[in-house]
C-alpha positions as CSV (number, residue, x, y, z in Angstrom):
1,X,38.5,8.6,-25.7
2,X,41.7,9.1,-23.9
3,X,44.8,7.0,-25.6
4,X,47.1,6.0,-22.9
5,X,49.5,3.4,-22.8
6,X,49.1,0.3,-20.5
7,X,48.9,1.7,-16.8
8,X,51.0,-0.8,-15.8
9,X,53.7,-0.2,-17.8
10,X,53.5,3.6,-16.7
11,X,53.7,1.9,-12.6
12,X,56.7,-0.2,-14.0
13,X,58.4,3.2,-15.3
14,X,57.5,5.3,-12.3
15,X,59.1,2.6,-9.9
16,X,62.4,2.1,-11.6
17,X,62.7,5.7,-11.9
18,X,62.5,6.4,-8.2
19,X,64.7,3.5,-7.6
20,X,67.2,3.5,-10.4
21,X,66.8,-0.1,-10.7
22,X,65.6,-3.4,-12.3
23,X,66.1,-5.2,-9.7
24,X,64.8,-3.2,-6.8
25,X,61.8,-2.4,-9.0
26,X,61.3,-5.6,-9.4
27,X,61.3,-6.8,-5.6
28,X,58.9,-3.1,-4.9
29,X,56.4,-5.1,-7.6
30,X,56.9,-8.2,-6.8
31,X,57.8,-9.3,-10.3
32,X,60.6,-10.6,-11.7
33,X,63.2,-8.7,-13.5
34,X,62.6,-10.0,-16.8
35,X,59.2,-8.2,-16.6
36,X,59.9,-4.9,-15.6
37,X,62.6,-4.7,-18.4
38,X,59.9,-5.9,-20.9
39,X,57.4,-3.2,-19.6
40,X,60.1,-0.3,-20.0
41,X,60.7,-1.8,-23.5
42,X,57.1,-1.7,-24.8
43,X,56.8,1.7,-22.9
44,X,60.0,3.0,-25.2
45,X,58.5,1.5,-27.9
46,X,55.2,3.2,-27.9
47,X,56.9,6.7,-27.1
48,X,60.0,5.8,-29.4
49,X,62.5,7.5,-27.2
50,X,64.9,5.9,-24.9
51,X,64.1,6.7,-20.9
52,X,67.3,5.4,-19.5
53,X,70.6,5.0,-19.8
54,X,73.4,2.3,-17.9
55,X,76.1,4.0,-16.6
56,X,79.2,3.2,-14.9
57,X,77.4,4.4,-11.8
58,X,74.6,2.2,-12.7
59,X,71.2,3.3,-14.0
60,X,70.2,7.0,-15.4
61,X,67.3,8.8,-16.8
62,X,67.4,9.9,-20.3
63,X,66.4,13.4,-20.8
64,X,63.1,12.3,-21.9
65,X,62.7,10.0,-19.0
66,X,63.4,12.9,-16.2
67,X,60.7,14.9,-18.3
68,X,58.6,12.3,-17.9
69,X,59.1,11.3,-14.5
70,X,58.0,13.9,-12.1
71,X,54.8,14.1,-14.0
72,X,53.8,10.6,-13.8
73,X,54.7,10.6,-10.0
74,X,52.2,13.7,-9.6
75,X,49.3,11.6,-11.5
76,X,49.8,8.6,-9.2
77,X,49.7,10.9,-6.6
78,X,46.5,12.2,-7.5
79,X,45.2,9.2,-8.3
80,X,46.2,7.5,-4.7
81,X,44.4,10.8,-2.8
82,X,41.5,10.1,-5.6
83,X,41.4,6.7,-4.2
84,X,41.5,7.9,-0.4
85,X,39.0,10.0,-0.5
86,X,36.0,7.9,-1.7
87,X,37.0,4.9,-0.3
88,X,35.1,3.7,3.0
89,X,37.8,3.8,6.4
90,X,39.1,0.6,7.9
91,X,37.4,-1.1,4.9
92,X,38.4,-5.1,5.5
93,X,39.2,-7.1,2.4
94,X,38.0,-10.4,1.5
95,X,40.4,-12.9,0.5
96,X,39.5,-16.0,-0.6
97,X,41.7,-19.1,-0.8
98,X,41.1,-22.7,-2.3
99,X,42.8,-25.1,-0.1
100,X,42.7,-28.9,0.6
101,X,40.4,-29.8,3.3
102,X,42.9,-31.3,5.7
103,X,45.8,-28.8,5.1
104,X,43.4,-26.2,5.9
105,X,42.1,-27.8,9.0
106,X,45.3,-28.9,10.3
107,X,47.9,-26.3,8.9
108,X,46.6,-23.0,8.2
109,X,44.0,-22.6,11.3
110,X,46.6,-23.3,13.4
111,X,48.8,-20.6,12.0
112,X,45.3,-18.1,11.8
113,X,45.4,-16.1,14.6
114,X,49.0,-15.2,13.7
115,X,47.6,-14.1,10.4
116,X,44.7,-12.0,11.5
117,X,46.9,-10.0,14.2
118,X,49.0,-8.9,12.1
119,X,47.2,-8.3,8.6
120,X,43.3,-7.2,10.8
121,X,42.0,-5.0,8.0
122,X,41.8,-8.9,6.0
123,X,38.8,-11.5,6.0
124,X,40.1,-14.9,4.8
125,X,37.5,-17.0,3.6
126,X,39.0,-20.7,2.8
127,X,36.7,-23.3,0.7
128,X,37.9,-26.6,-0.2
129,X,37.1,-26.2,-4.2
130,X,36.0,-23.6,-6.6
131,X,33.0,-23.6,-8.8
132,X,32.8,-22.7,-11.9
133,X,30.3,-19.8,-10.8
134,X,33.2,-18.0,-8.3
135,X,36.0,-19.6,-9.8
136,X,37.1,-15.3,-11.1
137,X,36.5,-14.5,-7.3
138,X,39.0,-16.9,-5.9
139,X,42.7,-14.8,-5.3
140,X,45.1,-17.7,-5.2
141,X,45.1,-21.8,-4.1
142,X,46.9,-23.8,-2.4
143,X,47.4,-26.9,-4.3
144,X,48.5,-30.8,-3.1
145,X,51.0,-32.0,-6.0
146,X,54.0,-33.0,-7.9
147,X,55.2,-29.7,-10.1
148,X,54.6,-26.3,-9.9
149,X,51.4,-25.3,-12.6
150,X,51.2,-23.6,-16.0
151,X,49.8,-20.1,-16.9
152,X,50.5,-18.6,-13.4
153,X,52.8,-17.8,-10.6
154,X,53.5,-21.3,-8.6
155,X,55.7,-21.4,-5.6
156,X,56.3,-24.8,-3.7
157,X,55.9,-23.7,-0.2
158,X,56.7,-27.2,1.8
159,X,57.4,-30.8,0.7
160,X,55.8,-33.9,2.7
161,X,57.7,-35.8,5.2
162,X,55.9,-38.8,5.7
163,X,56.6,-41.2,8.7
164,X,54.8,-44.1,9.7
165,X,52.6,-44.3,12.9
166,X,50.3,-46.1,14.7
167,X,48.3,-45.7,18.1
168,X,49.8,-46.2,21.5
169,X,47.5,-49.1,21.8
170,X,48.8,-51.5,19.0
171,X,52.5,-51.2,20.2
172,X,53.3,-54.2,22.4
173,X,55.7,-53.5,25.5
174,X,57.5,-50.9,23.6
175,X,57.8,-52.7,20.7
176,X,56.2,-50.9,17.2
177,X,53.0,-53.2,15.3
178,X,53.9,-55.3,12.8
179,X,53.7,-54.3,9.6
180,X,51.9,-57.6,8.4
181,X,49.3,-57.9,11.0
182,X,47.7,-55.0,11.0
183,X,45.6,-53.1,8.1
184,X,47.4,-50.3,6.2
185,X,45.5,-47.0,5.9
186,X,45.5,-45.4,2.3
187,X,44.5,-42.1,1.2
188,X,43.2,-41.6,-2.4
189,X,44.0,-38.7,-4.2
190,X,42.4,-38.2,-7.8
191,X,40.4,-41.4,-7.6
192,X,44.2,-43.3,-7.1
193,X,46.2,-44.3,-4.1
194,X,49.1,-42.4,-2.9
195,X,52.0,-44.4,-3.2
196,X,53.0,-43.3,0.3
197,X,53.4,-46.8,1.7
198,X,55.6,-47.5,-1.2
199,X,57.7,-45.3,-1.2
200,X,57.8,-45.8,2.9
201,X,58.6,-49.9,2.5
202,X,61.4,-49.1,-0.2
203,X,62.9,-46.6,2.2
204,X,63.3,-49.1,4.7
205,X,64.0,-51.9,2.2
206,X,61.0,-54.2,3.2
207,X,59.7,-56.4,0.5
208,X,57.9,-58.8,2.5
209,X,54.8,-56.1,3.4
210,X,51.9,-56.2,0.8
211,X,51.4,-53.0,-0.3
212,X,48.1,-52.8,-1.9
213,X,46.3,-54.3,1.6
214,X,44.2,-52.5,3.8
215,X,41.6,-49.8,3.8
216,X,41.6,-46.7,1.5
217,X,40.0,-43.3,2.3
218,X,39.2,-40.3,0.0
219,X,39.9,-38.0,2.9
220,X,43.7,-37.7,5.5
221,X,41.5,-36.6,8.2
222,X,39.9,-40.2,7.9
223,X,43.3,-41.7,7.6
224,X,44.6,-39.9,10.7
225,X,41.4,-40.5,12.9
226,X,40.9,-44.4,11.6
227,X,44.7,-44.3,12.8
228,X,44.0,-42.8,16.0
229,X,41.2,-45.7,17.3
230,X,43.9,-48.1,16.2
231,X,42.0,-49.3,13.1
232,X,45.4,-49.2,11.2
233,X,48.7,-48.4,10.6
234,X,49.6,-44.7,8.3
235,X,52.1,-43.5,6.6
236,X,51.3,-38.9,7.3
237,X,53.2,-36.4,6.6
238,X,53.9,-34.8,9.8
239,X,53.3,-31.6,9.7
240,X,49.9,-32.4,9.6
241,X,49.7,-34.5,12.8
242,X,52.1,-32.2,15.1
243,X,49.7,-31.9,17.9
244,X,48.9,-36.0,17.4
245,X,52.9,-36.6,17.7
246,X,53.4,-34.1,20.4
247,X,50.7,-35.4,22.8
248,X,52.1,-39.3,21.9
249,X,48.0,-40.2,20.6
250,X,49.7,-41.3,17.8
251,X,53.6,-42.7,18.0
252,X,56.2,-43.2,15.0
253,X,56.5,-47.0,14.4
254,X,60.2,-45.7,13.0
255,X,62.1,-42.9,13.0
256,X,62.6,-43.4,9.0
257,X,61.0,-40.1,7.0
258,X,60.6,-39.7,3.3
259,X,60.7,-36.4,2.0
260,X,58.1,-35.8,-1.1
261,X,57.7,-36.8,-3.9
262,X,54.2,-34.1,-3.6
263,X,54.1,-31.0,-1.9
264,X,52.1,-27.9,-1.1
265,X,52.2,-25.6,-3.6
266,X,51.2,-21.7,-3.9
267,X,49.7,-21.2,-7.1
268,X,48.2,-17.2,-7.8
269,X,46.6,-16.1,-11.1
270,X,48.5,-13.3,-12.7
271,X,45.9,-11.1,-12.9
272,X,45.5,-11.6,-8.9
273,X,49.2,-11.2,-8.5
274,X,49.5,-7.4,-8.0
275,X,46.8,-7.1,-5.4
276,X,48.2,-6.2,-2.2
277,X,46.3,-8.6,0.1
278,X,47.6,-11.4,-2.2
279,X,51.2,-10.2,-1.4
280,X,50.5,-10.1,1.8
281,X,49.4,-13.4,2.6
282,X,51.9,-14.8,0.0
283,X,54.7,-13.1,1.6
284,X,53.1,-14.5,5.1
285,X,52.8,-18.2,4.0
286,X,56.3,-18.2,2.7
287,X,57.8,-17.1,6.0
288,X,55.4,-19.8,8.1
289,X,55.8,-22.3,6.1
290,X,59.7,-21.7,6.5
291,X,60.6,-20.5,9.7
């Protein structure tokens, strides 16, 4: 039986000695700082010697570290060509992704074919929920909420803007519905209503409009086609009815938007966090989401 430290802390050590850095070590991981210090600790700690040193000229190898070093660069090295060799050419990936159902409707497959161009060697496979059965199997989420989640790496990638909107056909010679003749349209969330109307009607200080009326639905794709044959007014956030907005089907009874409170969050497992197609799409998402 071999007895080897962590091999992670032995990546952590190899990539801060080629880049004489925390920090850059850090970003080459993607990791925060804090960790890859931790890692080089426990590493020290098992070999009880000191591998580098801060200099005026920043960051050094101990002479036990540049010992070290080139040997550890040479296993990864073989390991890698290891790797190569066995596995199967232009093998494609599968990553899968939890998502809300109308996010990934409306959102992500319209950003999709960007995806696939430029990342062609991954399959994305998108289900609404997890089972306990593949729950291990799924790579990261996308989650609709207030605050980022415990126990793993959770990155708000856009907040709602919600504006209220109606069809074409209930505006009256240019004029927007009224509020109190027409049904509100509610989304449930959790078994509960979204507060969206709320926080709408406060924003545009109306207390004369009865909230809790109208019809509730445990879908926003039902929301946003009840909307569309003019069964009701909605409060969306619009980035999920761009197309609806652009092509006037559905037309801002105000141009008052509310930012948040909930957004779409990016929530990865930490054992799920160093695998590259995970990066990948992270690193995607995060520059889509904010162009």
């Amino acid at each position: 039986m071999r007895h080897l430290p962590a091999l992670n802390m032995l990546r952590v050590f190899e990539e801060v000695a080629r880049h004489r850095s925390f920090s850059q070590a850090a970003v080459g991981l993607n990791v925060t700082q804090g960790a890859v210090s931790r890692q080089i600790k426990q590493l020290e700690d098992y070999l009880g010697v000191a591998l580098f040193i801060r200099t005026p000229q920043g960051l050094s190898l101990t002479e036990a570290g540049f010992a070290l070093s080139p040997h550890l660069s040479d296993a990864f090295d073989h390991i890698e060509r290891a790797l190569h060799a066995v596995r199967v050419p232009n093998l494609r990936q599968r990553l899968r992704i939890v998502a809300p159902p109308t996010w990934a409707t409306r959102w992500l497959s319209a950003h999709l074919r960007r995806f696939c161009e430029r990342y062609p060697d991954i399959n994305l496979s998108v289900a609404h929920q997890a089972t306990h059965d593949n729950l291990a199997e799924v790579d990261c989420q996308i989650r609709f909420g207030l605050e980022p989640a415990a126990h793993c790496s959770s990155e708000l990638l856009v907040m709602e803007r919600h504006i209220a909107v109606a069809s074409p056909e209930l505006f009256s010679d240019g004029q927007p519905p009224d509020l109190q003749r027409f049904a509100l349209l509610h989304i449930l969330h959790d078994g509960k209503r979204l507060k969206v109307w709320e926080n709408w009607l406060a924003a545009m200080g109306r207390e004369d409009v009865d909230a809790g009326q109208g019809l509730e639905f445990s879908t926003l794709d039902q929301v946003i086609h009840t909307a569309l044959a003019g069964g009701g007014l909605a409060v969306i956030d619009r980035q999920m009815i761009e197309r609806e907005l652009a092509t006037g089907s559905l037309l801002p009874i105000t141009p008052i938007e509310v930012i948040g409170p909930y957004g779409y969050w990016l929530d990865v497992a930490t054992d799920k966090q160093g695998l590259s197609k995970v990066r990948l799409f992270t690193q995607w998402l995060g520059q889509v989401s904010n162009p």
